[in-house]
C-alpha positions as CSV (number, residue, x, y, z in Angstrom):
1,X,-18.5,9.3,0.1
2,X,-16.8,12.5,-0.9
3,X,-13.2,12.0,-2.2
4,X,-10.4,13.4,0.1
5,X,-9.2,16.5,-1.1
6,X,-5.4,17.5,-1.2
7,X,-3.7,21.0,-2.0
8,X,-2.8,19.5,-6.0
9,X,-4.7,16.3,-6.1
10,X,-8.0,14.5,-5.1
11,X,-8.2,10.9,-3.4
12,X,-11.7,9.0,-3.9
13,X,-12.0,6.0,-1.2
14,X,-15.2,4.6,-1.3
15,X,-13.8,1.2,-2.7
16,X,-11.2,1.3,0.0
17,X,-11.0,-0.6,2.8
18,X,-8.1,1.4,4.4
19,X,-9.1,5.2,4.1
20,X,-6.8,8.3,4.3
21,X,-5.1,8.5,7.8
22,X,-2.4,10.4,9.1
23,X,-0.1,7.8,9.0
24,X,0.2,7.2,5.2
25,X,-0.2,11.3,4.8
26,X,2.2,11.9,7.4
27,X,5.0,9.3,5.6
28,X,4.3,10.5,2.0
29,X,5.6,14.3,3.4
30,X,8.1,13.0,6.0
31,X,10.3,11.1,3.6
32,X,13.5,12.6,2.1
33,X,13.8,12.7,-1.8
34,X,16.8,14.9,-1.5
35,X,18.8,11.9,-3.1
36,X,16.1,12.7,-6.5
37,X,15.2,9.1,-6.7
38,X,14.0,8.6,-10.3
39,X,11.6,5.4,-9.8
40,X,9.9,4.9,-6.7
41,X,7.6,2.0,-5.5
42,X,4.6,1.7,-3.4
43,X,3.9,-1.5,-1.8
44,X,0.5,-2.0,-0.7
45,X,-0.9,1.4,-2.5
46,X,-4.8,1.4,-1.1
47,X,-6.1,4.4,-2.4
48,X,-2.8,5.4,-4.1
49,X,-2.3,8.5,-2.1
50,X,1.8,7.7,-1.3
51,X,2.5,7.3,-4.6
52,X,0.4,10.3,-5.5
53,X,2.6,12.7,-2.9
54,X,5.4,11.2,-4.5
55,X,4.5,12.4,-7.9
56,X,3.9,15.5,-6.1
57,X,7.2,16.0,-4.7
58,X,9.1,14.4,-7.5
59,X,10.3,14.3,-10.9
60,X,10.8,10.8,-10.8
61,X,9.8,9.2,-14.3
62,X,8.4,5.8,-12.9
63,X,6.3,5.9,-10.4
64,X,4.8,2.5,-9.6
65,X,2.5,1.2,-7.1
66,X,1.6,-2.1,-6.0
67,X,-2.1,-3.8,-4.9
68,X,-3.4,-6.9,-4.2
69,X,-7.0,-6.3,-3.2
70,X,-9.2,-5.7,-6.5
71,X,-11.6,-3.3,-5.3
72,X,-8.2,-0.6,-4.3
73,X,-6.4,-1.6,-7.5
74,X,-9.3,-0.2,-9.6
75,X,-9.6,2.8,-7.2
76,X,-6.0,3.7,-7.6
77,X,-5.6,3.4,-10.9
78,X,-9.0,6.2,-11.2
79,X,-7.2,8.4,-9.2
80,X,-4.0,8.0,-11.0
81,X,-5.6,8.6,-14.1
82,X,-8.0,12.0,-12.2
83,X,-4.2,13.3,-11.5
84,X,-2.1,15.5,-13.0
85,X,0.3,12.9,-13.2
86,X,-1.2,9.8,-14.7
87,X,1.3,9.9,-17.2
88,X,4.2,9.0,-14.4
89,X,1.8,6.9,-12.6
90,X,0.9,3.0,-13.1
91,X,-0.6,0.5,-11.0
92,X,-0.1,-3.6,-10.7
93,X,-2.5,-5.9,-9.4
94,X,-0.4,-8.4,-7.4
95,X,1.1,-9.8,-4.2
96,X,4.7,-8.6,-3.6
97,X,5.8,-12.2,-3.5
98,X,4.7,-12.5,-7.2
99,X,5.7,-8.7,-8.0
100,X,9.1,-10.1,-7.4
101,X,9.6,-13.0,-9.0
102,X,8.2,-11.2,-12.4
103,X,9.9,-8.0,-12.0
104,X,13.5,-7.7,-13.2
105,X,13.9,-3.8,-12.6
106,X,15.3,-2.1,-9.6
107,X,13.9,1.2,-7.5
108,X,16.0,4.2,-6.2
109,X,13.0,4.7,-3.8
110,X,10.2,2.2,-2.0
111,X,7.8,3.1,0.1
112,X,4.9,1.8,2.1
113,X,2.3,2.0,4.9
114,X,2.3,-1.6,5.7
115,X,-0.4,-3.7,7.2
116,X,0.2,-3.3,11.3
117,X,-2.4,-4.7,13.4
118,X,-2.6,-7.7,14.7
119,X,-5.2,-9.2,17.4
120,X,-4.8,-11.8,19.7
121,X,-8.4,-13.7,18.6
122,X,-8.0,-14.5,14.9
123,X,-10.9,-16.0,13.0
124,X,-10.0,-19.6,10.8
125,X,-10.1,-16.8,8.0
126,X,-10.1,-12.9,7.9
127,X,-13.1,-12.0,5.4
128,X,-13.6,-8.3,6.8
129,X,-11.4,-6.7,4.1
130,X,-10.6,-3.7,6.5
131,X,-9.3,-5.9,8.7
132,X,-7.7,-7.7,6.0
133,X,-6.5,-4.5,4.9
134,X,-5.0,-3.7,8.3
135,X,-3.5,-7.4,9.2
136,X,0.2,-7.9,9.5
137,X,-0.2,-11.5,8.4
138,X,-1.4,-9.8,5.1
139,X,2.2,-8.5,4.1
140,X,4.8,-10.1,6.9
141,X,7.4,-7.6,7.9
142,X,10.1,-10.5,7.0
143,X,8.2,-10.7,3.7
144,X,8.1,-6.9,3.0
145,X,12.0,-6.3,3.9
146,X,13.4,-9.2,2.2
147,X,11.4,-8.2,-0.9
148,X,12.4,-4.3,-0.6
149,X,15.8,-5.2,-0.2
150,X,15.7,-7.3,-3.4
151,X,13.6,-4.6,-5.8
152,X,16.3,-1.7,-4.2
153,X,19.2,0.2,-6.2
154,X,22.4,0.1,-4.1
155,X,22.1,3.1,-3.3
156,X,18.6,3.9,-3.2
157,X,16.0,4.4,0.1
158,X,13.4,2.6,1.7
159,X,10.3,4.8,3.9
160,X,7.9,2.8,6.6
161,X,5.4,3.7,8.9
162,X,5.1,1.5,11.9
163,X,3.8,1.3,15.4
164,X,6.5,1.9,17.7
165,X,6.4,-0.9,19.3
166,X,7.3,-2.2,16.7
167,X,10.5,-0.7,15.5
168,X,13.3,-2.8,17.7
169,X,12.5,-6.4,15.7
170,X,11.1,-4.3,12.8
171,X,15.2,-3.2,12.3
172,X,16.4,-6.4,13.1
173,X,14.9,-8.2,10.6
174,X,16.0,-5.2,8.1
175,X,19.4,-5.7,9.5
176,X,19.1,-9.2,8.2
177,X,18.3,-8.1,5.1
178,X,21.1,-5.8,4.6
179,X,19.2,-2.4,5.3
180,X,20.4,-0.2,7.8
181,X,18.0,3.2,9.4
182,X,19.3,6.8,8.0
183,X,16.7,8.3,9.4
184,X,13.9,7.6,12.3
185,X,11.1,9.9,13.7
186,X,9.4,9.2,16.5
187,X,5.4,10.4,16.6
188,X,3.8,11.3,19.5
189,X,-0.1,12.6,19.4
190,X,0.5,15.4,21.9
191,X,3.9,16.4,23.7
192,X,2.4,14.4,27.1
193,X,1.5,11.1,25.3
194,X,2.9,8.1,24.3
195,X,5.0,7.4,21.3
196,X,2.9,5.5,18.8
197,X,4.7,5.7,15.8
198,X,8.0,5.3,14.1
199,X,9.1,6.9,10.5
200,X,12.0,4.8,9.3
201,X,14.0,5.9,6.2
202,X,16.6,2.9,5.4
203,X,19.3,2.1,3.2
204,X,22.3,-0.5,3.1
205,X,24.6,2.5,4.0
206,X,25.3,2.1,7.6
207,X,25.3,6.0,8.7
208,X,24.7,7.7,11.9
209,X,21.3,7.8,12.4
210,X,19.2,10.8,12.6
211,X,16.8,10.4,15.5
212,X,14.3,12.9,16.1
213,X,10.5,13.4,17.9
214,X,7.7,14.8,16.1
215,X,4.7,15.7,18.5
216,X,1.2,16.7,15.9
217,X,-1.0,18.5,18.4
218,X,-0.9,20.9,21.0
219,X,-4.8,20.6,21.8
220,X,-7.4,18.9,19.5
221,X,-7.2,20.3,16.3
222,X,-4.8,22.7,17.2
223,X,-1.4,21.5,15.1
224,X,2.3,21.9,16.2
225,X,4.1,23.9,13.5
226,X,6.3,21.5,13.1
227,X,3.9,18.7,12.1
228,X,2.1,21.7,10.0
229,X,5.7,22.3,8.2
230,X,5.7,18.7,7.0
231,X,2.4,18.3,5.6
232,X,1.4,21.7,5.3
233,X,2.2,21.1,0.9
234,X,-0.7,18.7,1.3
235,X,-3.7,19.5,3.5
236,X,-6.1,22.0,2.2
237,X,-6.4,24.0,5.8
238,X,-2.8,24.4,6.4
């Protein structure tokens, strides 16, 4: 498998079991850094591309990332190190729960593409490590705001993607962990169909939220220039 090529970097993800999508793509470009966040975070890093577009669109000094499957761990940290940044970029192999009990510091930034799916037939145990990868038992939304709310500076950001459907209990448990929504986008695949995602940027300022629709396609493969002015620092064809 051919690694995914980018405008200023290159992604390799044949140890993956979560490949490039959209989704992670689409959060890396959407999020604001116009607060200049000087350490960011990526829970649950796969192939490493959000912290990559991070070190893209930053100057932030630390740029962590966070893995607990051994096979993406070791891919990451290659294409850290095939970046122009691998000086800004470092990987650990862990779970969050333990990435929090060891880690003292604090981010201005976290950011993640958490697991999402879940399916009403559940094996005793999930061996298929895409469907590992994908599982929202994997990382619990509880467990991934309680745990972003503790690794956050007061005044620093938190970026999600998540299925819509999703968003109403996804915000009440944030709520209960102190972090209010800034900013949410709303994704739709064309103008005509559903809603199937939500970009959430959060904080524990309670502000007026900014709620807006982006729509990606007109027709297939024909982009909306809004969703092309978002990623278009990214993908090679726009």
């Amino acid at each position: 498998m051919k690694p995914f090529t980018f405008k200023q970097f290159a992604v390799a993800q044949d140890k993956c079991a979560m490949k490039i999508g959209t989704d992670a793509v689409l959060l890396g470009a959407w999020t604001s850094l116009d607060f200049f966040p000087n350490s960011i975070l990526d829970i649950g890093t796969g192939t490493g591309i959000l912290a990559l577009q991070m070190a893209q669109r930053s100057n932030a000094e630390i740029i962590d990332a966070l893995e607990i499957d051994g096979d993406a761990f070791e891919q990451a940290v290659d294409n850290f190190e095939q970046s122009d940044w691998g000086d800004r970029l470092f990987c650990y192999h862990a779970s969050l729960t333990e990435f929090v009990d060891e880690m003292d510091d604090k981010y201005d930034l976290i950011i993640s593409n958490p697991p999402f799916f879940t399916s009403t037939y559940k094996k005793d145990k999930i061996t298929d490590k895409r469907v590992l990868a994908r599982h929202v038992e994997s990382l619990p939304f509880s467990v991934l705001l309680q745990s972003s709310s503790k690794l956050l500076t007061t005044s620093g950001n938190c970026a999600f993607v998540i299925p819509y459907e999703e968003e109403e209990n996804f915000l009440k448990i944030a709520a209960k962990n102190k972090l209010f929504p800034n900013s949410i986008t709303h994704v739709k695949g064309t103008e005509n169909s559903p809603i199937k995602r939500s970009l959430l940027q959060l904080s524990f300022q309670k502000t007026e939220v900014d709620v807006n629709e982006l729509v990606i396609e007109i027709k297939r493969h024909q982009y909306t220039e809004a969703y092309i002015d978002v990623v278009k620092d990214f993908y090679l064809k726009m």
